[in-house]
Wavefront OBJ file of the C-alpha trace (Angstrom):
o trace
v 30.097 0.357 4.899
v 27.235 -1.824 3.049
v 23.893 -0.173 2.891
v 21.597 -3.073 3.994
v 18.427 -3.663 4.805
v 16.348 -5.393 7.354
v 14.497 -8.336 5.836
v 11.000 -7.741 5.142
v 8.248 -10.397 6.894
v 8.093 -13.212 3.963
v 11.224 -12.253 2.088
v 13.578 -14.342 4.022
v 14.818 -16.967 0.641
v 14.930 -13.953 -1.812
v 18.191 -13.865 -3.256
v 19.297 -11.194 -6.053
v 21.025 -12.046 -8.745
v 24.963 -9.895 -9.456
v 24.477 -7.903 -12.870
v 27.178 -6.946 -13.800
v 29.637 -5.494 -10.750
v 26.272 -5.921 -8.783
v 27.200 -8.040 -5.548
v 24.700 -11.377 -5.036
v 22.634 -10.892 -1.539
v 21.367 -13.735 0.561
v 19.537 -13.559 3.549
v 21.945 -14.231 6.996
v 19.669 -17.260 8.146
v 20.149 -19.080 4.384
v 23.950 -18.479 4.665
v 24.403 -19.636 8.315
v 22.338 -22.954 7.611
v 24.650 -23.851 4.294
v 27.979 -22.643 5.647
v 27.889 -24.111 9.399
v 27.799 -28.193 8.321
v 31.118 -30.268 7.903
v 33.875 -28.358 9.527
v 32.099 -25.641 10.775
v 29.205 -27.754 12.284
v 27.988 -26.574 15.518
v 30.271 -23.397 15.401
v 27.263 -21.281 15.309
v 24.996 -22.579 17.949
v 25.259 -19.447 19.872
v 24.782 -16.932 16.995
v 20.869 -16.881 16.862
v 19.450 -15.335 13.413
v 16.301 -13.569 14.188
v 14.056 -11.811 11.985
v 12.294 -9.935 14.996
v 13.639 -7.645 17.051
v 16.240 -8.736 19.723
v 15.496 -8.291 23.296
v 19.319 -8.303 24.300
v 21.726 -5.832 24.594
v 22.540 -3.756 21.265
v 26.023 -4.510 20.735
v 27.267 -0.741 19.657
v 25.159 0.627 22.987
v 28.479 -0.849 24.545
v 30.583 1.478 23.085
v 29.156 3.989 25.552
v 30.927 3.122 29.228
v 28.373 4.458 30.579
v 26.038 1.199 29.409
v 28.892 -1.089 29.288
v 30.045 -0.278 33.076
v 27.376 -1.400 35.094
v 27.406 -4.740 33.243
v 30.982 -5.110 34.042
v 30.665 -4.601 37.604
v 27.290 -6.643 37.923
v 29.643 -9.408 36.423
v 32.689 -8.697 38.730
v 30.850 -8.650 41.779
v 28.902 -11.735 40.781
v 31.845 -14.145 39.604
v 34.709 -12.379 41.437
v 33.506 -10.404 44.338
v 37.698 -10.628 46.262
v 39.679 -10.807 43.139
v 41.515 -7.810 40.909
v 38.826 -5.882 39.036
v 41.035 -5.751 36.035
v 41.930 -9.442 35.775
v 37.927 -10.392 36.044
v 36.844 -7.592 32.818
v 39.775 -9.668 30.896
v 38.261 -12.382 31.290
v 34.677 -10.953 30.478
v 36.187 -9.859 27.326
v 37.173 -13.356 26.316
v 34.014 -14.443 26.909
v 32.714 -11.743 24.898
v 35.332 -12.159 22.202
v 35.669 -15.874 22.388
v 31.913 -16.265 21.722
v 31.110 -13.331 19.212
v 34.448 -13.750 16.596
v 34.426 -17.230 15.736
v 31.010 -17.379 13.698
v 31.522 -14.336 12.350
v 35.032 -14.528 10.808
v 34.264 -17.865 9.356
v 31.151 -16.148 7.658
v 33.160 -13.406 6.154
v 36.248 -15.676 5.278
v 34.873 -19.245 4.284
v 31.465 -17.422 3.556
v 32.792 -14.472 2.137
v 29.757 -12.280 3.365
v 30.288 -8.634 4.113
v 29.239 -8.575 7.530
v 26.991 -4.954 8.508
v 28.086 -3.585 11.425
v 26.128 -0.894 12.269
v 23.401 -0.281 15.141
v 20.862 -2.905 15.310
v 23.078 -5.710 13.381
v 23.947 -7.670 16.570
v 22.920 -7.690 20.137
v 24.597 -9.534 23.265
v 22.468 -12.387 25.546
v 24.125 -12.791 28.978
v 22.982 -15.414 31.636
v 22.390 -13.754 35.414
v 25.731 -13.159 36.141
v 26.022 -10.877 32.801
v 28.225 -13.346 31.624
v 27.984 -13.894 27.719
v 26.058 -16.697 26.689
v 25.388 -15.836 22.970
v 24.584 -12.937 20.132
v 21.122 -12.521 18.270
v 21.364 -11.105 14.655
v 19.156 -9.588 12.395
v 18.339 -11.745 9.468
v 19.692 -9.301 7.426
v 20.494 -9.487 3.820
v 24.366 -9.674 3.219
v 26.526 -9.497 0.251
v 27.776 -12.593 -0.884
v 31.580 -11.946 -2.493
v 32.164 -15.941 -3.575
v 30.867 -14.855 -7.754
v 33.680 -12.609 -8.143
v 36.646 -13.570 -9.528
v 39.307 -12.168 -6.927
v 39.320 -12.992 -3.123
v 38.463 -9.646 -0.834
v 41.544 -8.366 0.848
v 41.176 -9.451 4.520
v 41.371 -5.852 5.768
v 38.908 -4.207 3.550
v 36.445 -7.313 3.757
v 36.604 -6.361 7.516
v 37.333 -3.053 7.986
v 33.120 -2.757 9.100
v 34.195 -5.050 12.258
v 37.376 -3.445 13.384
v 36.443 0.055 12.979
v 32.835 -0.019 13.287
v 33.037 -2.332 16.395
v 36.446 -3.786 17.773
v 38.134 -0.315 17.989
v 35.107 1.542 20.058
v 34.600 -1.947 22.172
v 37.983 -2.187 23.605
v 38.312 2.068 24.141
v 34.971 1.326 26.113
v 36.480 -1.262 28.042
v 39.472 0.350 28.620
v 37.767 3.383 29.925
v 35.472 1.315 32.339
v 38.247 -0.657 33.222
v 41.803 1.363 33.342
v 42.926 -2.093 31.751
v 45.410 -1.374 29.240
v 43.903 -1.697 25.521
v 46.752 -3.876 24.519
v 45.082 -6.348 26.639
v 41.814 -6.782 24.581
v 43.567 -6.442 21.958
v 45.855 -9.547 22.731
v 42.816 -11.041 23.766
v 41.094 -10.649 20.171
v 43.718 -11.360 18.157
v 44.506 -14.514 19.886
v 41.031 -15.883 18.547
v 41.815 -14.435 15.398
v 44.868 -16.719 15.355
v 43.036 -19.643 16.749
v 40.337 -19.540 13.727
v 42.901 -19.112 10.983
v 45.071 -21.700 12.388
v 42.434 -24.373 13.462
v 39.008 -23.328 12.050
v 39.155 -22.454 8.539
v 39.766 -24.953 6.015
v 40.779 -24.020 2.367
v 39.294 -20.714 2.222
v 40.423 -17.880 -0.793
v 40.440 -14.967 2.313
v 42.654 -15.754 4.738
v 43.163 -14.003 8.148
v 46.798 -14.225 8.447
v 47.199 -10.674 7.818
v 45.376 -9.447 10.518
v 47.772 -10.838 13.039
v 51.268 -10.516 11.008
v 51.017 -7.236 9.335
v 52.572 -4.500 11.440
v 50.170 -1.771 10.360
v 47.013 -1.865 9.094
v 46.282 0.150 5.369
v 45.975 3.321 6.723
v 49.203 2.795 8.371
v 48.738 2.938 11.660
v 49.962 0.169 14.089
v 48.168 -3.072 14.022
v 46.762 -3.858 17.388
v 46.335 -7.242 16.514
v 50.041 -8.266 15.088
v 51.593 -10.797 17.124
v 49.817 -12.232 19.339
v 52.200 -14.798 20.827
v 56.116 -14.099 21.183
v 58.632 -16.785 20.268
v 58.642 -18.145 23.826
v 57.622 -21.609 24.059
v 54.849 -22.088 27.424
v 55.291 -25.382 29.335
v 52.981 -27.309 27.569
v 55.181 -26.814 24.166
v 52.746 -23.713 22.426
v 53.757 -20.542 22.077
v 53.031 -17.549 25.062
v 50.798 -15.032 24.413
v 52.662 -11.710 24.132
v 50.407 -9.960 26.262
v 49.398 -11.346 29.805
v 45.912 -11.547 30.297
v 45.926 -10.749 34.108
v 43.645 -14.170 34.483
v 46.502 -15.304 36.814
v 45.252 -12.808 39.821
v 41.760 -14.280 39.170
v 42.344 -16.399 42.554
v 39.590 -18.968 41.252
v 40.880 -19.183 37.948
v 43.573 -21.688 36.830
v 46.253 -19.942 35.196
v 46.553 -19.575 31.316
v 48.700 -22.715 29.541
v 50.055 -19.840 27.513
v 50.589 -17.209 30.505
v 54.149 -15.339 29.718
v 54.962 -15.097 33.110
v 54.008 -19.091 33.738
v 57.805 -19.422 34.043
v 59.138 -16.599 36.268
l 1 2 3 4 5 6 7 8 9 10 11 12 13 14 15 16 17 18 19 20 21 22 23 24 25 26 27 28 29 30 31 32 33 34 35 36 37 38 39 40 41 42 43 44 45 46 47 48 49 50 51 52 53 54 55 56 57 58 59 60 61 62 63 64 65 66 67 68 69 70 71 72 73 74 75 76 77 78 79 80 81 82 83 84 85 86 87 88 89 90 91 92 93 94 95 96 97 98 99 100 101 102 103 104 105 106 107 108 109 110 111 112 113 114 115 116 117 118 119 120 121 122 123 124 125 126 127 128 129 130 131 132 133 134 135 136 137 138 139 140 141 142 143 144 145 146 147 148 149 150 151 152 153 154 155 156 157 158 159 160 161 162 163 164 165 166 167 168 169 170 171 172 173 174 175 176 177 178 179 180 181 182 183 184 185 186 187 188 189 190 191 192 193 194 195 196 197 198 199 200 201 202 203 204 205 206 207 208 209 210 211 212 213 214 215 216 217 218 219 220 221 222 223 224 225 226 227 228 229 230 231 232 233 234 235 236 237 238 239 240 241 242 243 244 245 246 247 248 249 250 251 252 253 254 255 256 257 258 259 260 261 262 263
């Protein structure tokens, strides 16, 4: 994992220079304003770069259940008070996932930052319901990958935000929700697929691997590897592989790419 630092109060446009093997570092808040125009304009509205501390929830607290829990239930009872428990922390995981990957995988592939995950990195904002709304970050600064002459592998480039975050976030909500992890899982990968497929545009790293590659480096299974079977849904895409149980959310209409829309 990167050693970085915080930012120090007036340092926020240093940049060092790569000497050598050295990596170039830029701070978070310079990188975000030049990479999120064009394409990627507006992708990043709800990723706010802070350089004091954040008053919202440290993201890697919610790798205890014990924090993450009570959230989940404040949300369940809030938004689905007569629905299936299960079905409603799904869907608080899309929110969670939906909002938090996007930014962040376009600023490690079309930015080709090294992104820190570690305590105090990122932190979740959730409206009353403790739905999420957005993420503050620390205006870190981040190693910048673009000078060298040979694209990161995918897997190593983000090997800091699997292990160091997406593996202990869905075994804490698995644990506080007796949801099956496949489930987030299917639910991750699916935006995964979604940014590679619609989001990034002529980038050296892509994310392909991440959802085709049976096992990861290590070779272990890939969690993430298919995300949609060869099943066609009725509006003509593909079906997720893995139901997200949003069809017993009574309120909810069901998913376009449910696999069992048909049976």
């Amino acid at each position: 994992m990167m050693n970085s630092l915080p930012l120090q109060n007036g340092s926020e446009n240093n940049t060092s220079s790569s000497i050598g093997d050295a990596l170039v570092t830029r701070a978070l808040s310079n990188i975000k304003t030049d990479l999120f125009q064009g394409p990627y304009q507006g992708l990043g509205d709800r990723h706010y770069i802070l350089a004091a501390q954040s008053n919202g929830i440290d993201c890697f607290a919610l790798h205890d259940p014990e924090c993450l829990a009570p959230i989940l239930d404040h949300y369940c009872r809030a938004k689905y008070p007569d629905d299936d428990r299960r079905a409603a922390i799904s869907m608080w995981s899309q929110w969670y996932f939906g909002i938090f990957l996007s930014p962040l995988l376009v600023m490690a592939a079309a930015g080709e930052v090294v992104l820190p995950f570690q305590p105090g990195f990122i932190s979740l904002k959730t409206d009353d319901n403790q739905c999420p709304t957005g993420f503050d970050i620390g205006d870190w600064q981040l190693s910048d990958m673009k000078d060298q002459s040979t694209a990161p592998d995918p897997w190593t480039h983000l090997e800091s935000l699997i292990a160091g975050h997406l593996e202990p976030m869905v075994a804490s909500l698995a644990a506080s929700s007796k949801v099956s992890p496949k489930v987030f899982w299917s639910n991750i990968s699916v935006v995964v697929s979604y940014v590679e497929k619609h989001v990034l545009k002529n980038t050296r790293i892509s994310l392909a691997p991440l959802i085709s590659d049976a096992k990861r480096p290590d070779g272990n299974r890939n969690p993430m590897a298919n995300p949609y079977s060869t099943k066609q849904s009725e509006d003509g895409s593909p079906s997720r592989r893995v139901c997200c149980l949003r069809y017993l959310l009574t309120s909810v209409d069901i998913c376009p790419t449910c696999p069992l829309a048909k049976l």
